[in-house]
C-alpha positions as CSV (number, residue, x, y, z in Angstrom):
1,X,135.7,157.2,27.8
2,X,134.4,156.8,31.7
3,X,133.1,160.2,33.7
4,X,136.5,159.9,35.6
5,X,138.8,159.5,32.5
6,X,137.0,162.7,31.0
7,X,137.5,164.6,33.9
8,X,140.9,164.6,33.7
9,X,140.8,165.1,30.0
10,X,140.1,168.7,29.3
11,X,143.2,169.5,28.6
12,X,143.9,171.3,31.7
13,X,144.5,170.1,35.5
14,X,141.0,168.9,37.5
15,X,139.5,170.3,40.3
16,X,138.9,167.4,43.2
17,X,136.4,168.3,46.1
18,X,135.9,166.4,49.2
19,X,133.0,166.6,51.4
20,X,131.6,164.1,54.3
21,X,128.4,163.0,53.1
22,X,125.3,163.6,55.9
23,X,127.8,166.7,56.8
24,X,125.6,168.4,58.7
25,X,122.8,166.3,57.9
26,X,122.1,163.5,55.0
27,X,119.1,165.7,53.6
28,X,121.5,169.2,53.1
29,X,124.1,167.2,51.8
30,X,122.5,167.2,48.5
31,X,122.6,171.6,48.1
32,X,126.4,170.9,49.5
33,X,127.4,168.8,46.4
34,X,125.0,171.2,43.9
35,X,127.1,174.0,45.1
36,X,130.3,172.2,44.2
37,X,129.3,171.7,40.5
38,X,128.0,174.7,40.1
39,X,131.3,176.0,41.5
40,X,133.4,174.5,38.6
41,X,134.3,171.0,40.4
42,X,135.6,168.4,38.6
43,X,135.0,165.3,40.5
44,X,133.3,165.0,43.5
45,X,134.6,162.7,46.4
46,X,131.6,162.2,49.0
47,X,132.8,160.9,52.4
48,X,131.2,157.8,54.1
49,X,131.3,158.7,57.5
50,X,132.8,156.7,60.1
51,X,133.4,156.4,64.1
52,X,138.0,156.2,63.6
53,X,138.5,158.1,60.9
54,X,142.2,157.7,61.3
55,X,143.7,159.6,58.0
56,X,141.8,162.3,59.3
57,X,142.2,165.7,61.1
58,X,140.1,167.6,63.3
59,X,137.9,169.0,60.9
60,X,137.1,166.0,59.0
61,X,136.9,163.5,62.4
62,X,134.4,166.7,64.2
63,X,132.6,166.2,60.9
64,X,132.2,162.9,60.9
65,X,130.6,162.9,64.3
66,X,128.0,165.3,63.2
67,X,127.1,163.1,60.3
68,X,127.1,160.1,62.2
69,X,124.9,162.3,65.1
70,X,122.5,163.1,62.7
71,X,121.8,159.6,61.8
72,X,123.7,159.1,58.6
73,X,124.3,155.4,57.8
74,X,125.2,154.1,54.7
75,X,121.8,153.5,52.9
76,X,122.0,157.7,53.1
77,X,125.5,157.6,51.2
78,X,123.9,155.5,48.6
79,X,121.1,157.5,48.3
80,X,122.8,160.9,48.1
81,X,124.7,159.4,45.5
82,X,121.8,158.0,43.9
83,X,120.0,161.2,44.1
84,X,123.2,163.0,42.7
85,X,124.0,161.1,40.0
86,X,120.2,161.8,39.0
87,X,120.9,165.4,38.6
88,X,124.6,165.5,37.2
89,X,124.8,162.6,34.8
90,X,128.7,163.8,33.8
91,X,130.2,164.5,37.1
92,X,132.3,161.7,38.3
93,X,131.8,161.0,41.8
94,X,134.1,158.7,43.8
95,X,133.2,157.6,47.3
96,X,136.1,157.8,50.0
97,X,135.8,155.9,53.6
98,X,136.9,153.1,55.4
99,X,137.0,149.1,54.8
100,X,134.3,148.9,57.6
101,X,131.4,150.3,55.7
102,X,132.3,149.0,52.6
103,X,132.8,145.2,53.8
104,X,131.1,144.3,56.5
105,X,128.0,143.2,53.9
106,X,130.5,141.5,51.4
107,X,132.7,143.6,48.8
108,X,130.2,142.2,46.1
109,X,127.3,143.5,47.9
110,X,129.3,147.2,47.8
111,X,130.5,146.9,44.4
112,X,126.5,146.3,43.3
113,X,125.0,149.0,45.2
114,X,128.2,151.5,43.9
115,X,126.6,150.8,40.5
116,X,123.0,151.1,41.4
117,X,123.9,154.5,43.0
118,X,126.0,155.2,40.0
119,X,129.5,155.7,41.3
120,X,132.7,156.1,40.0
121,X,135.2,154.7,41.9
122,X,136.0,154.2,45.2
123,X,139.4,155.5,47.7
124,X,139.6,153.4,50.6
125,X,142.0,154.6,52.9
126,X,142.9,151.3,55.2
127,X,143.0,148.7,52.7
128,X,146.6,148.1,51.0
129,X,147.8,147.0,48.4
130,X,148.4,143.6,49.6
131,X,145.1,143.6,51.1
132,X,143.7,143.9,47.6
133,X,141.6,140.7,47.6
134,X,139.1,142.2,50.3
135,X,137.4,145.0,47.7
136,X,139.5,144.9,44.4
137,X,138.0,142.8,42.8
138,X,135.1,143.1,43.4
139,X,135.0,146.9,42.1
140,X,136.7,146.0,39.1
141,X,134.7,143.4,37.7
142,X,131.5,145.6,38.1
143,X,133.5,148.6,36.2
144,X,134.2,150.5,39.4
145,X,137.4,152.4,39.9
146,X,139.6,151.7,42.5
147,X,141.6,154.7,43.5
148,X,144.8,154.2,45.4
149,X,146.7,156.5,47.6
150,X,150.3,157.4,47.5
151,X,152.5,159.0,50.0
152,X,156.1,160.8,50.5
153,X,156.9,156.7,52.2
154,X,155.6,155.7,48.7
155,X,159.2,154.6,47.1
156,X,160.5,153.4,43.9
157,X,159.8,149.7,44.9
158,X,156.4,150.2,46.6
159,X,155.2,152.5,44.0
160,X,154.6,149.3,41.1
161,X,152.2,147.6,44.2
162,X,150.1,150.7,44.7
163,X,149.2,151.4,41.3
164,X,148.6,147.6,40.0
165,X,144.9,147.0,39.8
166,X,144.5,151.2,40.5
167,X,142.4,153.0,38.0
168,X,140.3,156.4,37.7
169,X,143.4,158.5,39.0
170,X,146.4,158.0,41.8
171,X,145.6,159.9,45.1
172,X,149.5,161.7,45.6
173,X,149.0,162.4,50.1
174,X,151.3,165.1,49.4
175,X,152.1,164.8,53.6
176,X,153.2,162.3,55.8
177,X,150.2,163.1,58.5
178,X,146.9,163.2,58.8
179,X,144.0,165.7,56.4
180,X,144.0,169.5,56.9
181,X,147.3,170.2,59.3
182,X,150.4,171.2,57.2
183,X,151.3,171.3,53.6
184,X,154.0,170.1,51.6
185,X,156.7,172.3,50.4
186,X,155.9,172.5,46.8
187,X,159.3,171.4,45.5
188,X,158.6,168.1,47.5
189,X,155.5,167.5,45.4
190,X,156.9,168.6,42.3
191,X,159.5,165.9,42.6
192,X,157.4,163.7,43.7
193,X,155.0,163.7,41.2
194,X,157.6,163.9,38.6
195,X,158.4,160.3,40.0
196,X,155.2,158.8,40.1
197,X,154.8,160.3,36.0
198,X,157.4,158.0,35.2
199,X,155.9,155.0,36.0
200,X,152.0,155.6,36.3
201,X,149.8,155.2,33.1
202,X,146.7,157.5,35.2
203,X,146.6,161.1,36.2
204,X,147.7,161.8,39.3
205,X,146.2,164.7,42.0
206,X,147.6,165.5,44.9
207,X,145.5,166.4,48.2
208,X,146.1,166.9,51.7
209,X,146.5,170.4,53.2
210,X,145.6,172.2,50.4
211,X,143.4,174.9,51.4
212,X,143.7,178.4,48.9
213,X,143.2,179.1,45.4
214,X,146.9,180.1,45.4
215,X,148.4,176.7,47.1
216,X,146.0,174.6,44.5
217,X,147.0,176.7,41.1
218,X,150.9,175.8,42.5
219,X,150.4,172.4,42.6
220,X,147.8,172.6,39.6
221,X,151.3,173.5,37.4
222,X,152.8,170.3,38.1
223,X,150.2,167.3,38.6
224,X,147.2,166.8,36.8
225,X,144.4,167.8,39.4
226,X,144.1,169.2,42.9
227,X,141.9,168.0,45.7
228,X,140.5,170.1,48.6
229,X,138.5,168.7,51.6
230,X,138.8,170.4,54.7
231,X,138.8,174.3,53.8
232,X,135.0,172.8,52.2
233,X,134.5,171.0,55.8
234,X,135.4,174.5,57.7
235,X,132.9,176.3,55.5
236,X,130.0,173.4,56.2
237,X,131.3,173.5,60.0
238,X,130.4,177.2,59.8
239,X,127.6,177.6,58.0
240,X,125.7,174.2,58.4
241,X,122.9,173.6,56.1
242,X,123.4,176.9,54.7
243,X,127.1,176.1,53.8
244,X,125.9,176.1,49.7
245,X,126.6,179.7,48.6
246,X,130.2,180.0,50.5
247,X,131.1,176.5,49.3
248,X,129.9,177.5,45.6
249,X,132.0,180.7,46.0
250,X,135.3,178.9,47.1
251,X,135.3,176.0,44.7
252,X,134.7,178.9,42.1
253,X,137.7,180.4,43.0
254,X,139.9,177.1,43.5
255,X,138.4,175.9,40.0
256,X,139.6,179.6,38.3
257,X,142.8,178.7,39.7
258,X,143.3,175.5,39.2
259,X,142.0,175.1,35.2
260,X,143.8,178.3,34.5
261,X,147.6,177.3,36.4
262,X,149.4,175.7,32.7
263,X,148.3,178.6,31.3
264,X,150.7,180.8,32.9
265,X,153.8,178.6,31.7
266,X,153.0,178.9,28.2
């Protein structure tokens, strides 16, 4: 069983935490992602930063630019990961970004160093299904997840394309925008999960504009893990390299409510 299949194998929903990696600088990313774990996360996504973030909302695009201002380039990614996996040998941790970064040297050369630095798997947020070819591949044959978003446009006869050749978990965009603006009414991402169930063999967790304990233990009932970003963004926006005890406290919180949320239907 892989880090990422484990994770959502508990017997109880995951906790999935987003962060921009070199957020606010590559060197305090590392007491960033410590906090997380220690917090009660699940799987950590770290964010390769980039100039058009265009899934993105304020929060994440303003952090973004302070990553990329502060130098970050991808050999930092790789070595935060590096680093990370060095110090949590069971956390899965899955980097999210744009084809850009992850191309431009070759998709094998990406794949390689993804194993080197010991990731998980991989969300890229601009590369379709029918794009597949440019990074698939690649990822798969050197044992790396590819994780695939979903989206309320995501129907019936798309939904077979998105999750051919997906692996680790589907990423349910549980709104038609960008990250951290709005949220779905739950009853939209109940049935919407309930439709993906039916034809996905791999967890599914649902993300965008989810922000409270009480929004992610609601959604925690239905799918089988939650993922936060931008409330952790706000927090690192705030509190800069000293971001590590507020960001410990909230994924504490989100993780109590999340892992407890089937509980209260039994």
């Amino acid at each position: 069983m892989t880090r990422l299949s484990s994770a959502f194998a508990k017997g109880r929903p995951a906790l999935v935490t987003f962060v921009t990696g070199g957020d606010p600088t590559p060197d305090a990313t590392a007491s960033i992602l410590d906090a997380l774990v220690e917090g009660g996360a699940d799987v950590i996504e770290l964010g390769m930063p980039f100039t058009d973030p265009m899934a993105d909302g304020p929060a994440i695009q303003l952090a973004n630019l302070r990553s990329l201002g502060a130098g970050t380039k991808t050999a930092d990614i790789l070595r935060i990961a590096t680093e990370f996996r060095a110090r949590h040998p069971k956390v899965p941790l899955v980097l999210m970004g744009y084809a850009n970064p992850m191309t431009i040297r070759g998709a094998d050369w990406f794949a390689a160093e993804c194993v080197k630095a010991g990731v998980d798997g991989v969300i890229c947020v601009d590369i379709p299904p029918e794009e597949d070819a440019e990074l698939g591949p690649a990822l798969r044959a050197a044992g790396i997840s590819l994780i695939r978003l979903a989206t309320p446009t995501t129907d019936r006869a798309r939904l077979p394309a998105v999750l051919e050749g997906s692996s680790g978990f589907l990423y349910y965009v549980s709104v038609a925008g960008i990250t951290g603006m709005q949220q779905a009414a739950q009853s939209s991402i109940e049935e919407a999960v309930a439709r993906i169930n039916a034809s996905a063999t791999i967890p599914v967790a649902v993300g965008f504009g989810v922000r409270t304990p009480e929004q992610a233990g609601a959604i925690a009932k239905v799918a089988d893990g939650v993922v936060v970003g931008s409330a952790f963004i706000d927090l690192v926006a705030k509190h800069g390299a000293d971001a590590a005890g507020p960001v410990k406290e909230l994924t504490a919180a989100l993780a109590a409510a999340v892992h407890s949320a089937r509980k209260e239907l039994v």
